[in-house]
N, C-alpha and C positions, 0 to 999 in steps of 0.2 A: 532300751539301750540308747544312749546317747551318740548325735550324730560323728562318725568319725571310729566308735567302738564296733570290732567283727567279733565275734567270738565265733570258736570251730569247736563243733558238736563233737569232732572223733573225742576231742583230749580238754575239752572243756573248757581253754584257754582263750583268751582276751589279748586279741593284736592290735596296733597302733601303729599307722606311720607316722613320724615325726619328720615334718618340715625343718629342718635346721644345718645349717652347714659348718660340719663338725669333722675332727677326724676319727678315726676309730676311737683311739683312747678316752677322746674325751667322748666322744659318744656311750662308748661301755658307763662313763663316768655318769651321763645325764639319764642314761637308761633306770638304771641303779637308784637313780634320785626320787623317779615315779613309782606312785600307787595307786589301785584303783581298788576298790572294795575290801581293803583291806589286804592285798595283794603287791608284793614289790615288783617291780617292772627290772625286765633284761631284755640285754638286746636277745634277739628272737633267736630257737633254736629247734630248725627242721630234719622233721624223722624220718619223711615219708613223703612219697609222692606227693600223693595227696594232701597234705599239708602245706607244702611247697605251691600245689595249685591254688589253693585255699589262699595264700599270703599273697603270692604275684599277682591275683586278680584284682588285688587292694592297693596295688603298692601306685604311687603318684610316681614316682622317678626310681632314681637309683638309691638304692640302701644300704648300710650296714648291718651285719646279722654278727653272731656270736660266734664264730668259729676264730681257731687260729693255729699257727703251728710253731708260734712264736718259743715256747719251751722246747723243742723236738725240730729240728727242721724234715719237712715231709710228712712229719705224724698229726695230722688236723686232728683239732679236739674240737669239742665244743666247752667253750670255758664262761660258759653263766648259765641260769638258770638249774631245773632241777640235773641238767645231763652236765653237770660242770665234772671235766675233767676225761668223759668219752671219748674217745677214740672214736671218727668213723669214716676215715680215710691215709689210705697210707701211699705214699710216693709223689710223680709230679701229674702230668698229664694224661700219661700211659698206666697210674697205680692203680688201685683197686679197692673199693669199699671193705668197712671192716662190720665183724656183729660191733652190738647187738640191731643195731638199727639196717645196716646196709644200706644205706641209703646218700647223696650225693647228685647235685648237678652243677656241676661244673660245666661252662661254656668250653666251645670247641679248644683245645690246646693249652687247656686250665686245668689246675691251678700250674703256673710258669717259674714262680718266682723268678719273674724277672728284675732287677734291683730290690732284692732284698722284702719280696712281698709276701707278710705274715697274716696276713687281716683278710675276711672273706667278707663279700658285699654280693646285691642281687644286683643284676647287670640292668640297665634305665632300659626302657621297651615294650616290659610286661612280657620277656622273656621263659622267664622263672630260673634263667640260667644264673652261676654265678662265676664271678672271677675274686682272685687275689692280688690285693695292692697294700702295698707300705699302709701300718697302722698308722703312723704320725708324717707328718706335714703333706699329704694327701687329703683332702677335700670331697665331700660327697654332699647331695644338698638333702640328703636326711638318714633316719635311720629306721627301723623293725623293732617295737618293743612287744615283749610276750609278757603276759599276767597271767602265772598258773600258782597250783598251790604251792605254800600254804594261802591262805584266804580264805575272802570269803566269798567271790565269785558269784555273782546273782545265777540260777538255773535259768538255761532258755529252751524252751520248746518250740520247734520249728511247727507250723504248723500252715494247711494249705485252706486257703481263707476263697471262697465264691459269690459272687453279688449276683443275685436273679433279680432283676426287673418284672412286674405283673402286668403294669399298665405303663400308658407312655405318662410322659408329665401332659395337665393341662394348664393352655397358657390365657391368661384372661387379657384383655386390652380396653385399657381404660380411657376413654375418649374427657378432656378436660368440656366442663361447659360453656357455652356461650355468653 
């Protein structure tokens, strides 16, 4: 796997931070543009905790992810990749996750929409939390891209690798001559 490529064993899928300072839209738009294995790239879209930990422990700053409520006010979807069009949050700060996923992290007193904020990103810190802000003329300096199927995904096997030593090294010292 190439340096820069995570993939998460729960769901098989292939993350990417992208360095780039974009707003939402066009970020959805440069997500969309990537492939890896045969695989088209979207901004990222978390199910699960665990996922969510998986992603933040990779992430270099602050990012944009694939959610929005921009059709629905208060009804978050996620609008790319395989979960386009899910539902998995409903109301503002106080609402409550919806099936099938149940799942959600919103930083304290988030999502606010305050001035009009449709767009979901992961908060800069390595948080895992996240907040909502205006998709367009707001700035982040990257974003979250997911690669699941269809593709063709290389398989990876985690595996726990041990080095035993038998003897120490021996060191010879070579004296030049006179």
């Amino acid at each position: 796997v190439p340096q820069g490529e995570v993939f998460f064993t729960d769901n098989g899928h292939l993350y990417e931070y992208v360095s780039a300072t974009l707003d939402w839209n066009n970020a959805l738009i440069a997500a969309a543009a990537r492939t890896k294995y045969g695989a088209a790239g979207y901004l990222a879209t978390i199910t699960s905790g665990t996922e969510n930990s998986f992603v933040t422990a990779r992430l270099s700053n602050a990012g944009w992810m694939g959610a929005s409520d921009s059709a629905v006010e208060n009804t978050w979807r996620w609008v790319t990749g395989p979960e386009t069009g899910t539902q998995f949050w409903s109301g503002l700060s106080g609402g409550s996750v919806t099936a099938p996923f149940n799942y959600a992290a919103w930083g304290g007193g988030e999502p606010n929409n305050a001035g009009d904020e449709d767009c979901a990103q992961y908060l800069a810190g390595g948080s895992g939390l996240w907040n909502d802000l205006p998709c367009s003329g707001t700035t982040l300096p990257g974003y979250v891209v997911e690669y699941g199927a269809p593709g063709a995904l290389p398989g990876v096997v985690g595996r726990n690798v041990s080095i035993t030593t038998t003897a120490a090294p021996t060191i010879s010292i070579i004296t030049p001559a006179d």
